[in-house]
C-alpha positions in Angstrom: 106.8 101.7 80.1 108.1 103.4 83.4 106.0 102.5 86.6 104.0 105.4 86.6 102.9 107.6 85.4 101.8 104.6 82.9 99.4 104.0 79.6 95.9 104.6 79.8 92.7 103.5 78.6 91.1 105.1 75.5 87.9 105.3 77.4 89.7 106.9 80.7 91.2 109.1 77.9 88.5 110.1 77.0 86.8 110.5 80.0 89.5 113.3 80.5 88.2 115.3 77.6 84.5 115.7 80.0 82.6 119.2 80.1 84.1 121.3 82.6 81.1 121.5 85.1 80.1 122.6 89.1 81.9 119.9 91.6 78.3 120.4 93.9 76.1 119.4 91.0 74.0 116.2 90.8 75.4 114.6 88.3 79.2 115.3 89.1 78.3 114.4 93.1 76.6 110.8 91.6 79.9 110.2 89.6 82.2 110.9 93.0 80.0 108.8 95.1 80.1 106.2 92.7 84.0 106.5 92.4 84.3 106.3 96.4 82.0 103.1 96.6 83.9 101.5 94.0 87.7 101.6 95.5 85.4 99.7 99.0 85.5 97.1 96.4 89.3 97.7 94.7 90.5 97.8 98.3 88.7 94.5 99.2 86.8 96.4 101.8 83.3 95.7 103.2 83.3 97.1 106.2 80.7 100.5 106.1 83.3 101.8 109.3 86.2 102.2 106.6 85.9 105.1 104.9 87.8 106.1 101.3 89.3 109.3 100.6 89.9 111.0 96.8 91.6 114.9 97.2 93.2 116.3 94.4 97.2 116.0 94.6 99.4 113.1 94.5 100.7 110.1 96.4 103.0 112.2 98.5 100.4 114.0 99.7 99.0 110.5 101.5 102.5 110.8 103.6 101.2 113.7 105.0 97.0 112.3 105.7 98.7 109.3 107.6 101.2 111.4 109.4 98.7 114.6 109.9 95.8 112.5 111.2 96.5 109.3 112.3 99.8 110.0 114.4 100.5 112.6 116.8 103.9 114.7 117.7 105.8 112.6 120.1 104.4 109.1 118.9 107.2 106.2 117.8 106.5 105.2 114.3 108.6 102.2 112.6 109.3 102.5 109.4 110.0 99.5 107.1 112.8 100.6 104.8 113.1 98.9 101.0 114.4 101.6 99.1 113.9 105.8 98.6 110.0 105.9 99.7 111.1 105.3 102.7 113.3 107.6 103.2 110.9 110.3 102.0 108.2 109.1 104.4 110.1 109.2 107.2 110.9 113.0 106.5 107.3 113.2 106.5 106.7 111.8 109.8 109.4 114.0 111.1 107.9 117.2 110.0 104.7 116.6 112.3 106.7 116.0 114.5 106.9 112.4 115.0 109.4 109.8 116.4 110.2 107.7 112.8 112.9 104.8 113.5 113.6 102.7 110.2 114.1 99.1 110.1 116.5 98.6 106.5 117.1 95.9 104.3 120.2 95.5 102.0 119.3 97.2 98.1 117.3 95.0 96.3 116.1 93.2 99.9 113.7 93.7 102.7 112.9 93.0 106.5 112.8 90.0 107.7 110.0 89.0 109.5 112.0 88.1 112.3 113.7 91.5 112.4 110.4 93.3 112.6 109.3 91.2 115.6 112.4 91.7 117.2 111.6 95.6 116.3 108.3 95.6 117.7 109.2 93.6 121.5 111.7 96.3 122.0 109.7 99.4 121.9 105.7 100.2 121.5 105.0 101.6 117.8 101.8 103.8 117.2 102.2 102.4 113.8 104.1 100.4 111.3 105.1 101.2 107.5 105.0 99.3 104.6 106.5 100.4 101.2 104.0 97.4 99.7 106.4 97.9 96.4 109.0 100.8 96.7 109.3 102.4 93.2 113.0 103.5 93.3 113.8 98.9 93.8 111.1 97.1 92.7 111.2 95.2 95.9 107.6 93.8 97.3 106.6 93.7 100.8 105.2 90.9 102.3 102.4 92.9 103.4 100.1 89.9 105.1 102.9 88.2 106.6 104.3 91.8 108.3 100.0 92.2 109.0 99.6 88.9 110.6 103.0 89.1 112.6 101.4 92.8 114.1 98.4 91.8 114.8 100.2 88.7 117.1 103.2 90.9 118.8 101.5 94.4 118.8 97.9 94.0 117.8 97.3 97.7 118.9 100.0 99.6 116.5 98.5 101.1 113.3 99.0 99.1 110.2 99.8 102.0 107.1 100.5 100.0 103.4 102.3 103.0 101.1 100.4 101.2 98.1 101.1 104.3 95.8 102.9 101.2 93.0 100.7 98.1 94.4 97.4 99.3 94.8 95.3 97.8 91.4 98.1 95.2 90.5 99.5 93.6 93.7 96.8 91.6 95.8 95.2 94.0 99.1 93.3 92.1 101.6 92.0 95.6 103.3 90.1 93.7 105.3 91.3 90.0 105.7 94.5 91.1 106.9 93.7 94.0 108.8 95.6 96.9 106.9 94.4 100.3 108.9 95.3 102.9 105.9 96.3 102.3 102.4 97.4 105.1 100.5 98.2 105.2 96.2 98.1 107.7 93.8 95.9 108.0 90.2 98.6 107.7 87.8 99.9 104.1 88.9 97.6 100.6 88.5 94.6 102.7 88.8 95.3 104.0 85.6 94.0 107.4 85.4 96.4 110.2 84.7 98.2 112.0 87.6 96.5 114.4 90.2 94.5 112.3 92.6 95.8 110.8 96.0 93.4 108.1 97.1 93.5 106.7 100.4 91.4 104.0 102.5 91.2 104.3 106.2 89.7 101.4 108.2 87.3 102.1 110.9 90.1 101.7 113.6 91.8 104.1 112.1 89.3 106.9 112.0 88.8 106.2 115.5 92.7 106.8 116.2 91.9 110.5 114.0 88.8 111.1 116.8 90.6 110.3 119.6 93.6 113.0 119.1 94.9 114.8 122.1 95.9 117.2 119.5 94.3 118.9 116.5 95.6 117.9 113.1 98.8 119.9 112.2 98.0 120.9 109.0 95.2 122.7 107.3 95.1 121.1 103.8 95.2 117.6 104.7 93.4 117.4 107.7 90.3 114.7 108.1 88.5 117.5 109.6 87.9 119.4 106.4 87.9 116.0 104.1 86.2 113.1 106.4 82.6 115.1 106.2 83.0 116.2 102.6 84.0 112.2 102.1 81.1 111.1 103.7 78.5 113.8 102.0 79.6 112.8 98.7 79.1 109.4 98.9 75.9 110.0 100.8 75.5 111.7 97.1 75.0 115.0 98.9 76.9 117.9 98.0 79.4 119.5 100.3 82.5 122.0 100.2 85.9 122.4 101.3 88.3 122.7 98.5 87.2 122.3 94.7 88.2 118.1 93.6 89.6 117.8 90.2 86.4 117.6 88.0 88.0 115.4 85.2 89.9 113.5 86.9 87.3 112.1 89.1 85.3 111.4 85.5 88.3 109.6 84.5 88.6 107.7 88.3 85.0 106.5 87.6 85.9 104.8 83.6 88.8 103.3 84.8 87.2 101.9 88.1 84.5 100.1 86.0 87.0 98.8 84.0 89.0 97.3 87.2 86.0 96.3 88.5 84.3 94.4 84.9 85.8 91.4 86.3 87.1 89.9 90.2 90.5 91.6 91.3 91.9 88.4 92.0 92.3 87.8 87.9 93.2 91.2 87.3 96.0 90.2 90.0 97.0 86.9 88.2 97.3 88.9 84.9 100.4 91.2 86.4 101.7 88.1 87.6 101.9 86.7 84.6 103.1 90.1 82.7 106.0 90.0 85.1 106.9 86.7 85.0 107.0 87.0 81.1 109.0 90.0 81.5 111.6 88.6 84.7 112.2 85.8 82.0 112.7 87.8 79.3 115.4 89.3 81.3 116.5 86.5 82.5 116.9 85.6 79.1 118.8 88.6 78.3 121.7 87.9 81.1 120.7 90.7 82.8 120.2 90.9 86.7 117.2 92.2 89.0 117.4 94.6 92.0 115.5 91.8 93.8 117.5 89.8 95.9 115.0 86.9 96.0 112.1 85.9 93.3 109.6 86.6 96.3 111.2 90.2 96.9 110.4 91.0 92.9 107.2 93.6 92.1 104.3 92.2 89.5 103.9 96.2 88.6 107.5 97.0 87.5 111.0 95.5 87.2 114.0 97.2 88.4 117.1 96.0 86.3 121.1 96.2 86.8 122.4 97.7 82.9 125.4 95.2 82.1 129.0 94.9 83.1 128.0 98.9 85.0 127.2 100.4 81.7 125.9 104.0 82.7 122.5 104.1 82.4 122.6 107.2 80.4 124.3 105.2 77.8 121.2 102.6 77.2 118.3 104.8 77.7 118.4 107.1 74.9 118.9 104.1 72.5 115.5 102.7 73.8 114.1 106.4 73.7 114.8 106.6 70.0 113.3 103.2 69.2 109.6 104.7 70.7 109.7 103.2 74.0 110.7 104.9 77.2 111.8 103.7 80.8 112.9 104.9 84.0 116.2 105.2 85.2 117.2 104.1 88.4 116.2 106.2 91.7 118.0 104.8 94.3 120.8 107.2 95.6 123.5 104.8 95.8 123.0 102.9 91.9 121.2 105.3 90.4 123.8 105.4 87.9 123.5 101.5 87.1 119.9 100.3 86.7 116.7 101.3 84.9 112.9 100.5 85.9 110.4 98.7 83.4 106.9 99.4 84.0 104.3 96.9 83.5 100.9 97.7 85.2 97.3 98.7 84.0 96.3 98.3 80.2 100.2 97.2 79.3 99.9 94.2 81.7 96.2 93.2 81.8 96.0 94.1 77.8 99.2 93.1 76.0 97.5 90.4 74.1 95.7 93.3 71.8 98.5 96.2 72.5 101.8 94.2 72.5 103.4 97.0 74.9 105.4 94.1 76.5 106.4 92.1 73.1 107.3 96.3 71.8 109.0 96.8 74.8 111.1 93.8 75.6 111.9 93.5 71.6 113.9 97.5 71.5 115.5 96.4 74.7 117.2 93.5 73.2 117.7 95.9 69.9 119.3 98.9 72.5 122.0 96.3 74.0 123.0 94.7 71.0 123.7 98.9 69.8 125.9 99.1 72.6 128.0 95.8 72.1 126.2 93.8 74.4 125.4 90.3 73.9 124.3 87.5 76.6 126.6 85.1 77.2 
């Protein structure tokens, strides 16, 4: 129960266990095109210039595809600041090279929109940054209000959504709102087990790549090497540049079908509703949120305050022993003083026939009550 890497699927599970087999043959090339025409439709993209991207790694390595590619050294980046990813991505920018100014919110709080229009009048951005939920807080982004607000006060700046803990649980308009690159990882709400970064760049954005004054600075992770082997594979033609992870992309394809068996707007409205059960629950509890605002809380995860500063080393190994495990906290300056409850993929959409939440919720409320805590 810790927001990623999370539960999976039997039948992604089981996808895993697939016959090792030759990346450039038919079959496996059918099963990667397939996987890359159905994030167009997790993504909520139709437009045939946007083009997804599957390499073998994780989400960190989508830092460096946005920062390699899509930026050059010298550009202003602004960087909207809800927690650690932030800080980490900005260290990212600044290794290629890159001009990263962040825009902070208090812990458990984020930009105002007001702030990052102020922001963007006083200085011209290549791009913008949005932690759409920042792992180490819980805190959600308002990611069509900040897309909208571009588009009016900047419309040419890049828009980049850091969707590593949204992506597959948290609503994405790719195209309605104008997002220019997404970027998540496999072991989140796309519920396959770590080792893929997955990114979707809109056709603006490829044509920001092409027109470079600069090659790419990196090898690895430049859209020179991938963007051809991208578009071969879903062409269903085989092409090489670095061998993808075989299995993995077998278990992308189960758990995309399973995303995709029904509309992402209700797959959205279920992790709604597993996080409001689970915000109540807490609620409930007498415990308190990182969240500053109900608005500013994540449907994926829950970041949680341990009571009256109760080291979080004291709680965790009490839930540990009871079967259930969650995170502790992440952020620098609390880590000591909160823990992180996962609820995305099979434990949210499912927990009508798994009971992960019920489980969950039920040793927490055992693991205080071992420690002397009681609500008021």
């Amino acid at each position: 129960m810790i927001p990623g890497p999370i539960e999976f699927s039997d039948k992604v599970l089981e996808a895993m266990a697939h016959p090792t087999m030759s990346h450039v043959s038919p079959a496996f090339i059918s099963v990667f095109g397939e996987c890359l025409e159905m994030l167009r439709k997790v993504f909520l993209t139709k437009d045939p210039a946007s083009q997804p991207f599957v390499l073998s790694g994780s989400g960190t390595l989508g830092w460096d595809l946005v920062a390699c590619n899509l930026v050059e050294r010298g550009d202003d980046v602004l960087v909207l600041h809800t927690g650690y990813f932030a800080d980490s991505f900005t260290e990212c920018f600044e290794c290629y090279g890159v001009n990263a100014t962040q825009l902070k919110a208090p812990i458990g709080g984020r930009p105002s929109l007001e702030e990052i229009e102020a922001a963007l009048k006083e200085k011209k951005y290549k791009m913008i940054t949005i932690t759409h939920t920042d792992t180490s807080t819980g805190v959600l982004s308002d990611v069509k209000g900040v897309c909208e607000l571009v588009r009016r006060v900047s419309p040419e700046t890049l828009i980049c959504v850091d969707g590593v803990c949204s992506v597959a649980c948290e609503e994405i308009q790719f195209d309605e709102w104008g997002v220019d690159v997404a970027l998540t990882a496999s072991q989140k709400a796309i519920g396959v087990p770590s080792g893929l970064c997955i990114l979707m760049v809109s056709g603006r954005g490829i044509k920001a790549y092409e027109n470079r004054k600069n090659p790419p600075g990196s090898y690895f992770a430049s859209f020179k090497r991938w963007l051809p082997i991208m578009q071969a594979y879903e062409g269903k033609q085989p092409k090489y540049f670095a061998t993808p992870a075989v299995q993995l992309i077998y278990a992308l394809n189960a758990s995309l079908k399973e995303i995709l068996s029904r509309p992402m707007s209700d797959r959205f409205a279920d992790h709604i509703k597993a996080s409001d059960y689970v915000k109540a629950a807490i609620t409930q509890l007498g415990l308190k949120q990182l969240a500053l605002k109900p608005e500013y809380a994540a449907h994926g995860m829950t970041a949680v305050y341990t009571p009256n500063d109760m080291p979080v080393s004291e709680l965790l190994p009490k839930i540990g022993a009871r079967g259930v495990v969650f995170a502790g906290g992440l952020h620098k300056e609390i880590a000591t003083k909160y823990f992180r409850i996962g609820h995305m993929g099979v434990t949210a959409t499912d927990n009508d026939k798994r009971g992960d939440l019920d489980r969950a919720l039920k040793v927490l409320k055992e693991a205080l009550a071992e420690v002397g805590y009681s609500p008021n």
